[in-house]
C-alpha positions in Angstrom: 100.8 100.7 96.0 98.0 101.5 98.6 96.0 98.8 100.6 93.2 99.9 97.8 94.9 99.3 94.7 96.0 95.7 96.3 92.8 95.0 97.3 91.5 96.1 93.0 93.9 93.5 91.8 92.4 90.4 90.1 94.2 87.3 90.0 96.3 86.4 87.3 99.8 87.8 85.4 99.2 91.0 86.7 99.4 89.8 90.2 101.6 87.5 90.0 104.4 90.2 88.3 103.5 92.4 91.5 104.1 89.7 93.9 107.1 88.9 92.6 108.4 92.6 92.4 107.3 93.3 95.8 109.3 90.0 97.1 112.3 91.5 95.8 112.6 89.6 92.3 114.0 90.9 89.3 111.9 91.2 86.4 113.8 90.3 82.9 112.8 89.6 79.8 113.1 85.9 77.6 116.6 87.2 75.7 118.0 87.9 79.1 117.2 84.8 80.6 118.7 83.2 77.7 121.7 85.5 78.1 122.3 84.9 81.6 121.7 80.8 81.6 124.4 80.7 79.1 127.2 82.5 81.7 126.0 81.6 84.9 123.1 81.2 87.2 120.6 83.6 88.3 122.0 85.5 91.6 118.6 86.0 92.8 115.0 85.3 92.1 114.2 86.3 88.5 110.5 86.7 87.2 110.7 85.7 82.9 107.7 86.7 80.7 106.8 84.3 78.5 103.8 85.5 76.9 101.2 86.1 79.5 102.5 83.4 81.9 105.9 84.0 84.3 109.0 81.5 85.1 110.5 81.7 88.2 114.3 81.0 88.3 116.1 80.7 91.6 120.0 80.0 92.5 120.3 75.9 92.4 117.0 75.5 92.4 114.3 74.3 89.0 112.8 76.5 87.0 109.2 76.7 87.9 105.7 78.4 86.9 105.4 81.9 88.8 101.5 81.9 88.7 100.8 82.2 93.1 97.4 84.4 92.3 95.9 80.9 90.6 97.5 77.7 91.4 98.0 75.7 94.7 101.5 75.4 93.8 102.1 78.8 93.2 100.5 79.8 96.1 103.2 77.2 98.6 105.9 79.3 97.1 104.8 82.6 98.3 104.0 80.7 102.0 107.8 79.2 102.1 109.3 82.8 101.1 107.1 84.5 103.5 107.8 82.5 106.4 111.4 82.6 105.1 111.0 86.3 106.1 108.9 85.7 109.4 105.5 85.7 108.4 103.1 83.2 109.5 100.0 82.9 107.7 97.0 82.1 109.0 94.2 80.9 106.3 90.9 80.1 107.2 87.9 78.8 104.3 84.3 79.9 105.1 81.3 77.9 103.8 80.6 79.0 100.2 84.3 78.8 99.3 85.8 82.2 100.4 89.0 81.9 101.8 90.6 84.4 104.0 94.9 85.0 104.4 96.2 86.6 106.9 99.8 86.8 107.4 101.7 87.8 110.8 99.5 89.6 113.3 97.8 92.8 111.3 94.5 92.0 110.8 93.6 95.1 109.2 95.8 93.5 106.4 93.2 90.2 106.0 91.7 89.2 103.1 88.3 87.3 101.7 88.0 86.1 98.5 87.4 82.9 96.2 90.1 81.4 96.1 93.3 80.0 98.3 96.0 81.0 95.8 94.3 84.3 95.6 93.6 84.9 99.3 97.6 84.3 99.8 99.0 85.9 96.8 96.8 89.6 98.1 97.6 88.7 101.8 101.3 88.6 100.9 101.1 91.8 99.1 99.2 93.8 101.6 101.7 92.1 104.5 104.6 93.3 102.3 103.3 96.6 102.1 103.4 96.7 106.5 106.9 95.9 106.3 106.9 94.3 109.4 107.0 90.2 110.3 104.9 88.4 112.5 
């Protein structure tokens, strides 16, 4: 995905699903969730689609919303897994509500829009695309 097509993104499932790809999650569907839970736990983190909202499952961990494009919460996920990987982010709010994200040292990677969750969530994604840490 270019810097471009990042940047086009809207918040929301669409996001969110990307995010999740691009931090190495598997994508399954409801019946394999099911199908899984009932023989062991999830090896790694799994993205579910239930409807047009996502479930994060994790080894020993809860089950939680995967929405980090629109919610606070969302959004500390994605800042624990990237500085899991190195990443420091740097977000900074300007005076009419934009926020800008900036994770590790490329600033040609930063980002300015509405929203925190948002900010992060394309931050993450462009800092992904780099490759490298902070």
């Amino acid at each position: 995905m270019t810097k471009q097509e990042i940047r086009n993104l809207q918040s929301g499932p669409e996001m969110d699903r990307t995010l999740g790809l691009a931090l190495g999650y598997e994508e399954i569907l409801v019946y394999e969730d099911l199908e899984r839970r009932q023989k062991s736990e999830h090896e790694r983190g799994t993205i579910i689609r239930y409807g047009i909202r996502y479930i994060l499952r994790r080894k020993d961990q809860p089950a939680v919303e995967w929405s980090p494009s629109t919610t606070w919460e969302g959004m500390g996920l994605v800042v624990e897994e990237m500085q899991r990987r190195g990443f420091d982010l740097t977000l900074r709010m300007f005076g009419g509500g934009n926020y800008q994200a900036i994770f590790g040292l490329d600033w040609t990677n930063e980002t300015c829009t509405g929203t925190a969750p948002y900010a992060v969530a394309m931050g993450a994604l462009l800092a992904l695309r780099g490759g490298a840490s902070g």
